[in-house]
PyMOL commands that place a pseudoatom at each C-alpha (Angstrom):
pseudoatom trace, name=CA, resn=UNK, resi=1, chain=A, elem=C, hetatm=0, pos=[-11.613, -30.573, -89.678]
pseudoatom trace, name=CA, resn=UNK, resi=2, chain=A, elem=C, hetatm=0, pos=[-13.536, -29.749, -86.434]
pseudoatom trace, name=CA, resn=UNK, resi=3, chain=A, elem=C, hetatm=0, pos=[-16.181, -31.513, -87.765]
pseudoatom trace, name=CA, resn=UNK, resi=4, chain=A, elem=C, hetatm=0, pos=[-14.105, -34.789, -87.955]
pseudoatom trace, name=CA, resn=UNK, resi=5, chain=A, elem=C, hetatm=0, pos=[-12.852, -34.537, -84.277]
pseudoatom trace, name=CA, resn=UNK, resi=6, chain=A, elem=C, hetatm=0, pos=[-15.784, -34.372, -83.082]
pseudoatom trace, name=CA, resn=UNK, resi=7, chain=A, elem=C, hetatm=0, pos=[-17.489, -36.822, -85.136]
pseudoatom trace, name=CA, resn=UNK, resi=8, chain=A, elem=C, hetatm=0, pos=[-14.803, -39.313, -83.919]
pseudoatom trace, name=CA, resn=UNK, resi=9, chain=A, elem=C, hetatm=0, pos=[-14.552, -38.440, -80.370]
pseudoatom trace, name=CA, resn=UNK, resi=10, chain=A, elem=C, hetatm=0, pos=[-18.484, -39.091, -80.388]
pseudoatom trace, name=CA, resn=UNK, resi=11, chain=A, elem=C, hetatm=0, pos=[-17.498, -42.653, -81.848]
pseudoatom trace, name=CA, resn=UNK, resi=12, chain=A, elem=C, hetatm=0, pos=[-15.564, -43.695, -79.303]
pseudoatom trace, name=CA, resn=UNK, resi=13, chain=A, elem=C, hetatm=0, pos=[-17.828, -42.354, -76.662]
pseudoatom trace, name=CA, resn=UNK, resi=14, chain=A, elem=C, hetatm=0, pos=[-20.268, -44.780, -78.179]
pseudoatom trace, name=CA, resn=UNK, resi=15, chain=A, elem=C, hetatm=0, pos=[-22.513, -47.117, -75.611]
pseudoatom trace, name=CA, resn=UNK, resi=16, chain=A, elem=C, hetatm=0, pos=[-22.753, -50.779, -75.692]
pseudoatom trace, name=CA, resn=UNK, resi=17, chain=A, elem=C, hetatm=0, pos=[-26.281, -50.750, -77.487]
pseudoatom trace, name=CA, resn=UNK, resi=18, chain=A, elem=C, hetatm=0, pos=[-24.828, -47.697, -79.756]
pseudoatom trace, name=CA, resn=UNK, resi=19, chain=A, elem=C, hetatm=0, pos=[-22.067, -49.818, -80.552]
pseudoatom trace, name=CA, resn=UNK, resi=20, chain=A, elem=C, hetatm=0, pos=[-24.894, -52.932, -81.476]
pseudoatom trace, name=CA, resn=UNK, resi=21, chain=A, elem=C, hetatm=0, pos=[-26.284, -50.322, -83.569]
pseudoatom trace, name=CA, resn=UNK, resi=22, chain=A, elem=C, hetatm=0, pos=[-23.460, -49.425, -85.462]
pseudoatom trace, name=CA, resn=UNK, resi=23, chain=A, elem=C, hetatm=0, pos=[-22.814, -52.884, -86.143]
pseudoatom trace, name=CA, resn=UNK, resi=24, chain=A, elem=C, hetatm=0, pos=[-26.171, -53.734, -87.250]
pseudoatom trace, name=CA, resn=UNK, resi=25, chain=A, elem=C, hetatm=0, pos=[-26.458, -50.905, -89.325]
pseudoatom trace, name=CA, resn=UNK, resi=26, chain=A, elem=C, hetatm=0, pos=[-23.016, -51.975, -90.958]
pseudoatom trace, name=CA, resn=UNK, resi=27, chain=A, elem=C, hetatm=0, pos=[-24.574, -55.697, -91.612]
pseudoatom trace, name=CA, resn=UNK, resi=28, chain=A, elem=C, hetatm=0, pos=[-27.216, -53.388, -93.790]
pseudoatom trace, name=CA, resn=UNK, resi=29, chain=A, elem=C, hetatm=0, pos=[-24.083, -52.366, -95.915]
pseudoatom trace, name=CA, resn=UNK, resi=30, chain=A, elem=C, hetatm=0, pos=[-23.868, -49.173, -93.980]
pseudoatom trace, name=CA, resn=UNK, resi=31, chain=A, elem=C, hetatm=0, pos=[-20.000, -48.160, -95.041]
pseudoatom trace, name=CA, resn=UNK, resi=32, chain=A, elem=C, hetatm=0, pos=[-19.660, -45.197, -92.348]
pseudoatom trace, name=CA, resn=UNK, resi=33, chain=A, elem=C, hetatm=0, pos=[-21.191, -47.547, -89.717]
pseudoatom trace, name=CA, resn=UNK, resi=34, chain=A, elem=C, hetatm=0, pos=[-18.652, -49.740, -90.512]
pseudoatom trace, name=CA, resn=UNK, resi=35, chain=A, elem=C, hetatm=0, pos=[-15.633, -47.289, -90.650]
pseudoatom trace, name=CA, resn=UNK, resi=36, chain=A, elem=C, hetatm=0, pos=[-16.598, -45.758, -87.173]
pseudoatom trace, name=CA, resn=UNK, resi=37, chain=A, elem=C, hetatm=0, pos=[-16.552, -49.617, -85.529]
pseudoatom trace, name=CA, resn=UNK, resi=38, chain=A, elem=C, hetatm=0, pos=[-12.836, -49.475, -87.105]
pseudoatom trace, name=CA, resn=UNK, resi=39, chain=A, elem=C, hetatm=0, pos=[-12.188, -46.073, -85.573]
pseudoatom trace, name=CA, resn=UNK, resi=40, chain=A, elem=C, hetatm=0, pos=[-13.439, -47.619, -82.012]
pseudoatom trace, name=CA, resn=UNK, resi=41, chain=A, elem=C, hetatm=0, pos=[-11.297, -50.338, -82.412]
pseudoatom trace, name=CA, resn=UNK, resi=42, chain=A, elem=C, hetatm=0, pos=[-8.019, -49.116, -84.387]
pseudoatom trace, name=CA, resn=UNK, resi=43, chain=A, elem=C, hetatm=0, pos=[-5.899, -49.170, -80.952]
pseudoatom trace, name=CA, resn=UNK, resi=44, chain=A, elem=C, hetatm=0, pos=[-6.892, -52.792, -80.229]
pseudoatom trace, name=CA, resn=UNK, resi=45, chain=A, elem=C, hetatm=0, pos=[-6.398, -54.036, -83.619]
pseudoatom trace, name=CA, resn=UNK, resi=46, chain=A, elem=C, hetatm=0, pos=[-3.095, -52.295, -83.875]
pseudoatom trace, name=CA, resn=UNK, resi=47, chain=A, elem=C, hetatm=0, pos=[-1.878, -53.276, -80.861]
pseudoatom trace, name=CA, resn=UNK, resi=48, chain=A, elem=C, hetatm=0, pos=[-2.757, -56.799, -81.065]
pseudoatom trace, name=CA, resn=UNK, resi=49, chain=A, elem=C, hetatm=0, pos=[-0.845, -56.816, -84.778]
pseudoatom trace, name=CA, resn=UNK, resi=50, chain=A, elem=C, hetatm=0, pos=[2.086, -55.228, -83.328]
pseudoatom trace, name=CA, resn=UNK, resi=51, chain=A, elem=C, hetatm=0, pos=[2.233, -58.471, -80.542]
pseudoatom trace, name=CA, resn=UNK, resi=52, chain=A, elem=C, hetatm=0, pos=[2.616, -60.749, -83.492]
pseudoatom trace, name=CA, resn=UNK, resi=53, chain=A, elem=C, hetatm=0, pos=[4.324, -58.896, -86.230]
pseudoatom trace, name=CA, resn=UNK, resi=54, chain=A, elem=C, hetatm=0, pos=[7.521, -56.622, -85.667]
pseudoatom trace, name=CA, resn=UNK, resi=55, chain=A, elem=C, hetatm=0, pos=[7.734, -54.193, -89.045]
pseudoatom trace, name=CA, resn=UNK, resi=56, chain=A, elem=C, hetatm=0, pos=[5.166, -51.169, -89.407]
pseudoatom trace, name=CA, resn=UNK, resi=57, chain=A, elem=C, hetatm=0, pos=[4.560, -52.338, -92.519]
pseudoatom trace, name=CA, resn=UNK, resi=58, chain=A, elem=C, hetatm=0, pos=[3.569, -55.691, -91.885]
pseudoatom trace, name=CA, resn=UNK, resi=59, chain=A, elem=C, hetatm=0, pos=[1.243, -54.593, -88.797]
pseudoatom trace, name=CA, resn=UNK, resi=60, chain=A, elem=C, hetatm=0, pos=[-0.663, -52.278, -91.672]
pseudoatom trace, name=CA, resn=UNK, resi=61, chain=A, elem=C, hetatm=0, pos=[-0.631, -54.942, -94.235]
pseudoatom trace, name=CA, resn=UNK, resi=62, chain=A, elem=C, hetatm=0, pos=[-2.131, -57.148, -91.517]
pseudoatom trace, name=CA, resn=UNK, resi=63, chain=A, elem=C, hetatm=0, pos=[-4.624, -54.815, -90.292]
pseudoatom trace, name=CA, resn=UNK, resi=64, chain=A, elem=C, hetatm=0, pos=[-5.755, -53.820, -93.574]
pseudoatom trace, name=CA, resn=UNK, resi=65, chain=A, elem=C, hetatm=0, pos=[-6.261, -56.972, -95.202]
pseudoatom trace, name=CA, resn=UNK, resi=66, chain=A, elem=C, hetatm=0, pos=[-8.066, -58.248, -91.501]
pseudoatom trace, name=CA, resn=UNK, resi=67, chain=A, elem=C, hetatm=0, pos=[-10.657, -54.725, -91.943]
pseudoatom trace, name=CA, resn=UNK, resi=68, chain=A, elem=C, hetatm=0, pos=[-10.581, -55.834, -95.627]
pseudoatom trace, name=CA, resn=UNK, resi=69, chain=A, elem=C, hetatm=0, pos=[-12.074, -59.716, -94.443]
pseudoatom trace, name=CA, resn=UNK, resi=70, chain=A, elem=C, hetatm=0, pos=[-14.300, -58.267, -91.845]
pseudoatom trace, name=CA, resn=UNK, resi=71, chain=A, elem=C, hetatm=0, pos=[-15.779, -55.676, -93.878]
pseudoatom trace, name=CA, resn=UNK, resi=72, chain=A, elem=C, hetatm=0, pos=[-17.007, -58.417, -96.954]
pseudoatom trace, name=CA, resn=UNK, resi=73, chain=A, elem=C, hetatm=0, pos=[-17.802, -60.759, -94.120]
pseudoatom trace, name=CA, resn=UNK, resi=74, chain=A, elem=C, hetatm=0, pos=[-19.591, -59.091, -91.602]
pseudoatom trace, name=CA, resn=UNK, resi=75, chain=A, elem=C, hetatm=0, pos=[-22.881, -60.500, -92.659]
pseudoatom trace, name=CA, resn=UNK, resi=76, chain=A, elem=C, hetatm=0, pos=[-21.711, -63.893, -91.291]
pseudoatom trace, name=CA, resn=UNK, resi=77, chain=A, elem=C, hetatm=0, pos=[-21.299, -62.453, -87.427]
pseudoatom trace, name=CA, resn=UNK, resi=78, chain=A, elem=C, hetatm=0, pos=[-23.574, -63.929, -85.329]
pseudoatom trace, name=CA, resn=UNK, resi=79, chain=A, elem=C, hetatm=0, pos=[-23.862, -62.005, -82.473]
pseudoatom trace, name=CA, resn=UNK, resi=80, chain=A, elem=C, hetatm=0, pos=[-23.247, -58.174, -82.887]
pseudoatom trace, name=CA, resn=UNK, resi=81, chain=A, elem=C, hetatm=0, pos=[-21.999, -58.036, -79.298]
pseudoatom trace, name=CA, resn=UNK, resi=82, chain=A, elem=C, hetatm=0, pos=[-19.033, -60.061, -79.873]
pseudoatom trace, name=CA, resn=UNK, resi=83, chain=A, elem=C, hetatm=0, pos=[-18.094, -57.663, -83.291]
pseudoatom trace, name=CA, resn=UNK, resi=84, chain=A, elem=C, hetatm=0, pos=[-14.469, -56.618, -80.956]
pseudoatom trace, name=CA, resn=UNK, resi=85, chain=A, elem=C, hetatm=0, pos=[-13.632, -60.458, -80.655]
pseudoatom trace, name=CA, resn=UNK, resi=86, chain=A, elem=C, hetatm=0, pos=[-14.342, -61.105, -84.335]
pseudoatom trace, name=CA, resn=UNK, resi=87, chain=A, elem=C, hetatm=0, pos=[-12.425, -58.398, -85.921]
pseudoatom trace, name=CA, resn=UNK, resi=88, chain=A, elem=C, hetatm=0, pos=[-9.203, -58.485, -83.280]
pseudoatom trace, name=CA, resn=UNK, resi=89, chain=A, elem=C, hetatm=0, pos=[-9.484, -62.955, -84.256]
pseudoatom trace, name=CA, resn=UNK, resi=90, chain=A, elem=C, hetatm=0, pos=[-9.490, -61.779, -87.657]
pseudoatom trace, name=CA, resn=UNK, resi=91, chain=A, elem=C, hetatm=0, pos=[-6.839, -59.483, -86.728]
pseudoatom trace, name=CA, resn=UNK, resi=92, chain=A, elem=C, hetatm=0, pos=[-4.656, -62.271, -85.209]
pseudoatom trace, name=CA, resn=UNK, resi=93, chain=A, elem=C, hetatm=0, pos=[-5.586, -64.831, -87.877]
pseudoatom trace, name=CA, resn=UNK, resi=94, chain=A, elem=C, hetatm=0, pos=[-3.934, -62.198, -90.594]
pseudoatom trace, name=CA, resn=UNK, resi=95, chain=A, elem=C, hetatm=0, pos=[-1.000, -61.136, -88.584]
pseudoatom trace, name=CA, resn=UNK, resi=96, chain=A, elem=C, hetatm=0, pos=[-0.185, -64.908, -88.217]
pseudoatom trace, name=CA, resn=UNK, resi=97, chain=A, elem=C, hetatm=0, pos=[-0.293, -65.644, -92.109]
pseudoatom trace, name=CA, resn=UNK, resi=98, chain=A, elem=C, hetatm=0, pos=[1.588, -62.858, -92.531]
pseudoatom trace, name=CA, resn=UNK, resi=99, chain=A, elem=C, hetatm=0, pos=[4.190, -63.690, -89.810]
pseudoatom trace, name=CA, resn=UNK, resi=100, chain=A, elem=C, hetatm=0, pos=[4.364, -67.625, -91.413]
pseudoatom trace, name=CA, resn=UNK, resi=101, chain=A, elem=C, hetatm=0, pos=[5.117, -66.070, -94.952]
pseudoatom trace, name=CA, resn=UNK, resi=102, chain=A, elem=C, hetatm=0, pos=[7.615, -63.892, -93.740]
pseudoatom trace, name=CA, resn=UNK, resi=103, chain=A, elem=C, hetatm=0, pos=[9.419, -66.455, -91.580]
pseudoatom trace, name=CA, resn=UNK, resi=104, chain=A, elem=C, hetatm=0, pos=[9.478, -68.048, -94.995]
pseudoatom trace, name=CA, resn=UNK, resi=105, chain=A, elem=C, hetatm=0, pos=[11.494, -65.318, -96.646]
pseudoatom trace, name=CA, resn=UNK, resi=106, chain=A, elem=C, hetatm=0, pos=[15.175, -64.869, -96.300]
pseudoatom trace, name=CA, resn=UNK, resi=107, chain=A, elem=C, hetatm=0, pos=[16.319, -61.405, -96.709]
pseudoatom trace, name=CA, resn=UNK, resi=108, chain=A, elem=C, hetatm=0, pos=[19.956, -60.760, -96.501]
pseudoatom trace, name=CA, resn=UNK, resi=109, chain=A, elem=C, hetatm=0, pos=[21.416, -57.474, -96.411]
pseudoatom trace, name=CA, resn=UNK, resi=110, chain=A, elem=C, hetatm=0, pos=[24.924, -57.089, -96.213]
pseudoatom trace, name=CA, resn=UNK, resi=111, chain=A, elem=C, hetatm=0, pos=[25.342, -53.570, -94.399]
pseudoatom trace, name=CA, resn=UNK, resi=112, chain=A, elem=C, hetatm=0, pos=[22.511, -54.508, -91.652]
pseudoatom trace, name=CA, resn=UNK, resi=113, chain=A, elem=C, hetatm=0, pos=[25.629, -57.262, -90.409]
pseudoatom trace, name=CA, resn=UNK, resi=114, chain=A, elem=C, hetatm=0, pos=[27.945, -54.733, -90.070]
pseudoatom trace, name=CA, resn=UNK, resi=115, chain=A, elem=C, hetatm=0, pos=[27.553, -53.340, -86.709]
pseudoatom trace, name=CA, resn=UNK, resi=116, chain=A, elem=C, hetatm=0, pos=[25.898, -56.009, -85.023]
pseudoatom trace, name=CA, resn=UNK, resi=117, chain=A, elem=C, hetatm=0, pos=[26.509, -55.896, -80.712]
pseudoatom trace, name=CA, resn=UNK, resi=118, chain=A, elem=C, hetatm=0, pos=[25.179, -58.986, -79.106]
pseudoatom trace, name=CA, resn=UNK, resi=119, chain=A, elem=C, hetatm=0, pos=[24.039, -57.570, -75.270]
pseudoatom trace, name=CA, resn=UNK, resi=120, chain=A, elem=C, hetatm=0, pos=[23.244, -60.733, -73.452]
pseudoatom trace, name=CA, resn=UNK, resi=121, chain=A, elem=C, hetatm=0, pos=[21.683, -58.523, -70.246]
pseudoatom trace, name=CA, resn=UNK, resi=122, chain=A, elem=C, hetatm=0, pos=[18.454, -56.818, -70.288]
pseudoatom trace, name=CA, resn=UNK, resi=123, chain=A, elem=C, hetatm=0, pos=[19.679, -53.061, -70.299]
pseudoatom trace, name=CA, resn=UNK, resi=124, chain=A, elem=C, hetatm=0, pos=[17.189, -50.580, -70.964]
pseudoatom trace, name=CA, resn=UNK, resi=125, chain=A, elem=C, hetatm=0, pos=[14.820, -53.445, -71.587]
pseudoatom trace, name=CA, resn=UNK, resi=126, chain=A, elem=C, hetatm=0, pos=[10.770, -51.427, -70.741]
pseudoatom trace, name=CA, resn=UNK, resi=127, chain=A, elem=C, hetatm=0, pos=[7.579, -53.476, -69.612]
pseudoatom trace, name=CA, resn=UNK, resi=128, chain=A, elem=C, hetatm=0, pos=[6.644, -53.236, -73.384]
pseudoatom trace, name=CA, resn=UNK, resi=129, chain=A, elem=C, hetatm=0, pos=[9.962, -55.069, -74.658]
pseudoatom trace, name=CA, resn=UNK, resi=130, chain=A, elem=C, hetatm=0, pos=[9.729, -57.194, -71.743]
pseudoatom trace, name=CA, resn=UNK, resi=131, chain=A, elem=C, hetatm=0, pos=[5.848, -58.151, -72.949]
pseudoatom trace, name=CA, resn=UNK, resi=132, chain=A, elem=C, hetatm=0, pos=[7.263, -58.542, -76.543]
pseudoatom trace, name=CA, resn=UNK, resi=133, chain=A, elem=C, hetatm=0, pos=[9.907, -61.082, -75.400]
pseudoatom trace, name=CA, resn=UNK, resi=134, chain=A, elem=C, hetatm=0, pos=[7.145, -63.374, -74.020]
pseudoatom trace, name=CA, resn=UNK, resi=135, chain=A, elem=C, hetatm=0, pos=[5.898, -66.520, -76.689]
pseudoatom trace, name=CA, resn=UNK, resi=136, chain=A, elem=C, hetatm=0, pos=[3.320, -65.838, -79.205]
pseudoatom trace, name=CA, resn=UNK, resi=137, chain=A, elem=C, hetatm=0, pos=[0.485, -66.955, -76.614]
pseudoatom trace, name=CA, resn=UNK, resi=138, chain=A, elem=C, hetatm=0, pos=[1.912, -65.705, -73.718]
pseudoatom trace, name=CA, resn=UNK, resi=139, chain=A, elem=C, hetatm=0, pos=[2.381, -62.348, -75.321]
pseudoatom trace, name=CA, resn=UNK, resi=140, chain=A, elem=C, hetatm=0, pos=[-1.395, -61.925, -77.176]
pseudoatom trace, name=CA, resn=UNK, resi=141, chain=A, elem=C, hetatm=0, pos=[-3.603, -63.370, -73.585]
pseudoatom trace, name=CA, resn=UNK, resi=142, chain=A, elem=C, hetatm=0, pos=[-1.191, -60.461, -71.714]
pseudoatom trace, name=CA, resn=UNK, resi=143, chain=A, elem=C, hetatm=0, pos=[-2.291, -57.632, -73.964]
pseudoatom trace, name=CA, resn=UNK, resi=144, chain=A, elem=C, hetatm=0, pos=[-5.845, -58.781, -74.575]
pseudoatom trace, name=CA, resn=UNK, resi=145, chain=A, elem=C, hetatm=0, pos=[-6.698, -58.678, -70.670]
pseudoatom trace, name=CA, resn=UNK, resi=146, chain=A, elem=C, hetatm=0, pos=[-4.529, -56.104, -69.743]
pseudoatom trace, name=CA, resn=UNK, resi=147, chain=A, elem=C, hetatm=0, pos=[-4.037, -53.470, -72.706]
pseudoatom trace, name=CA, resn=UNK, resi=148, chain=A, elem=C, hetatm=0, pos=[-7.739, -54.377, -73.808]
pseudoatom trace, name=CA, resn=UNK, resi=149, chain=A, elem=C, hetatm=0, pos=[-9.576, -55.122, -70.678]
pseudoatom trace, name=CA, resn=UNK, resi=150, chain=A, elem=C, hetatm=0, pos=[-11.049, -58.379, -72.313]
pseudoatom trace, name=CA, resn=UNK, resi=151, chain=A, elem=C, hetatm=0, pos=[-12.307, -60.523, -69.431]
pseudoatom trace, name=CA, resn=UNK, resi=152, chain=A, elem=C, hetatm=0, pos=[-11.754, -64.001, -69.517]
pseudoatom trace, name=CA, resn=UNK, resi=153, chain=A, elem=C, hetatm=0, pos=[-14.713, -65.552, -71.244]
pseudoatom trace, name=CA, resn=UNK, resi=154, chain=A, elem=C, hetatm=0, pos=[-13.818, -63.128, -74.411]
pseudoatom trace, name=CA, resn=UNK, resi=155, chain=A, elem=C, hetatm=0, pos=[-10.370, -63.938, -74.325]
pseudoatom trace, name=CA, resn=UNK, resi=156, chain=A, elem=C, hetatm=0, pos=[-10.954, -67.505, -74.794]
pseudoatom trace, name=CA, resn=UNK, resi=157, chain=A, elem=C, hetatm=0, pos=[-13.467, -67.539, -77.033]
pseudoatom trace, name=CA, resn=UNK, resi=158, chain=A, elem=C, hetatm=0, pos=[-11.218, -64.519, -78.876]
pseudoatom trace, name=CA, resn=UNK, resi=159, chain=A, elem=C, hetatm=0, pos=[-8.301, -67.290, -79.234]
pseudoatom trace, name=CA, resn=UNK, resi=160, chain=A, elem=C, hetatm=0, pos=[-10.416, -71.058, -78.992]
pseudoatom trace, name=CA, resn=UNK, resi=161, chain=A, elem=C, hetatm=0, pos=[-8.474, -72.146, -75.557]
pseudoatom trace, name=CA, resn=UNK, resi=162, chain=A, elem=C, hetatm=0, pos=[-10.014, -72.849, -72.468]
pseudoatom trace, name=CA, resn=UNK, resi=163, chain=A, elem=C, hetatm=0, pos=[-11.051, -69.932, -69.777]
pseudoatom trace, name=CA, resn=UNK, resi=164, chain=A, elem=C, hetatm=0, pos=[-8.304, -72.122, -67.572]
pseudoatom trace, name=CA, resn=UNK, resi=165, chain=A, elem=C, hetatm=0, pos=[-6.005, -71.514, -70.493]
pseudoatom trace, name=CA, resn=UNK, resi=166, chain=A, elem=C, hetatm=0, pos=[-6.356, -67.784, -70.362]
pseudoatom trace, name=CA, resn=UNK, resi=167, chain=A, elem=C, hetatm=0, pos=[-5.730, -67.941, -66.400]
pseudoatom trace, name=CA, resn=UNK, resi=168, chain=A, elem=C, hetatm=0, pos=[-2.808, -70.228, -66.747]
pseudoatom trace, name=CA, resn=UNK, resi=169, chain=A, elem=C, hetatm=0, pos=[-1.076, -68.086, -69.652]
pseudoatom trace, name=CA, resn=UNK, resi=170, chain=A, elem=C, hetatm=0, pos=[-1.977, -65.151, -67.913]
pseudoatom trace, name=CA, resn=UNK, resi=171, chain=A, elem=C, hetatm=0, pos=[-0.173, -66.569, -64.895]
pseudoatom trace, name=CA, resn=UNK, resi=172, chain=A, elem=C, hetatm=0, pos=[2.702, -67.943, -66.808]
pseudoatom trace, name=CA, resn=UNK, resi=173, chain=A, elem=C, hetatm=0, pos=[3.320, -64.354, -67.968]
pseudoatom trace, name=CA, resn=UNK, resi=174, chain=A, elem=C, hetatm=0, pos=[3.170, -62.644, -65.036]
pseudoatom trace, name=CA, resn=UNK, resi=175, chain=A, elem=C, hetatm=0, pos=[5.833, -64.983, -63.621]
pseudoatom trace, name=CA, resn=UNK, resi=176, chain=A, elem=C, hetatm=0, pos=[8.188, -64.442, -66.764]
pseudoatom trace, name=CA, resn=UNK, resi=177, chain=A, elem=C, hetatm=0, pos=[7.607, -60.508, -66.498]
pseudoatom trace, name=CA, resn=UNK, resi=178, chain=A, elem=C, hetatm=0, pos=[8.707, -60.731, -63.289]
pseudoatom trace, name=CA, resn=UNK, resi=179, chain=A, elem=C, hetatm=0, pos=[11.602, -62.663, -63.987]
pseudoatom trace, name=CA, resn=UNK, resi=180, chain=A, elem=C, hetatm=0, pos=[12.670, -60.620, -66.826]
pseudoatom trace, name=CA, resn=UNK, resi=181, chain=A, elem=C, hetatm=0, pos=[12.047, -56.890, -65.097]
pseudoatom trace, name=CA, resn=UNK, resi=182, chain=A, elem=C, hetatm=0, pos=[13.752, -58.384, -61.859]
pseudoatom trace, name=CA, resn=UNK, resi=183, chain=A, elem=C, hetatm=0, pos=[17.128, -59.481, -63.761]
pseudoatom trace, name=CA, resn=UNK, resi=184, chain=A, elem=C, hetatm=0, pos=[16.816, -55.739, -65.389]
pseudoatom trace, name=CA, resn=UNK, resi=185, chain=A, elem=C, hetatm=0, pos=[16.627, -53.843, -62.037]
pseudoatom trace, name=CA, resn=UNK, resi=186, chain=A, elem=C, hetatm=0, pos=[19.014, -56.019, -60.372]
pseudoatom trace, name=CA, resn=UNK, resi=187, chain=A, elem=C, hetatm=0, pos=[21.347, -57.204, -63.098]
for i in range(1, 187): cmd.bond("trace and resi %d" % i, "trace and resi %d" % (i + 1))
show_as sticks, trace
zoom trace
């Protein structure tokens, strides 16, 4: 058990050419090389699942069928500098297929009715509810620069907009935190 701790605190400790490595090595068919650029990355991926979908059980579904699709297609990334961007837009593409088949489903439980309270004020709402109130786009550019400290450029390429995009959304959401968080403090 030691063994593993260490073995996956050394993974994340891993340098930007150690990281190229890894990902090269996993383009040879390298299955551990593979698994430790999942460990390196299992907070982003989670976290950028969790911005999209709302059960824990869809966020796993969509993270393991997005390691699933990057694992059989890792052969087709181009650059292995950019493997963070591919797997969290794989990530993002899954959570949002998931998310559309759900929205398709109608589930209708008759006891989960019974004690609904509508609170129109934002009482006991946190920075992470507020952030999870935001739109879809607003919501994934807010935790991508500032939960994952993706700069611009990667952003953009991460989700095809414009680096302008990224600012504006990124803009956009501060503005709406604010709002929100303000109308908590002050009621």
């Amino acid at each position: 058990m030691k063994g593993a701790k260490n073995l996956e605190a050394s993974v994340d400790n891993l340098s930007k050419d150690e990281l190229i490595m890894e990902v090269k090595r996993a383009k040879r068919g390298d299955k551990e090389a593979f698994c430790n650029l999942v460990r390196v990355n299992k907070v982003a991926i989670y976290r950028v699942a969790k911005s999209i979908l709302n059960k824990e059980e869809d966020i796993e579904d969509a993270v393991s069928e997005a390691i699933l699709k990057a694992y059989k297609n890792i052969q087709k990334l181009k650059n292995e500098e950019f493997f963070k961007t591919w797997l969290i837009r794989i990530v993002i593409n899954e959570s949002n297929n998931l998310y559309k088949k759900r929205a398709k489903e109608v589930a209708v439980d008759k006891d989960h009715f019974k004690n609904i309270k509508i609170n129109d004020n934002y009482k006991d709402l946190s920075l992470y509810d507020a952030i999870n109130s935001l739109e879809e786009d607003l919501r994934i550019t807010t935790i991508l620069f500032y939960f994952e400290d993706m700069k611009y450029k990667d952003i953009a390429k991460t989700l095809n907009v414009k680096e302008g995009t990224v600012k504006s959304r990124l803009s956009r959401a501060k503005e709406k935190l604010y709002s929100i968080l303000k109308e908590e403090l002050h009621g």
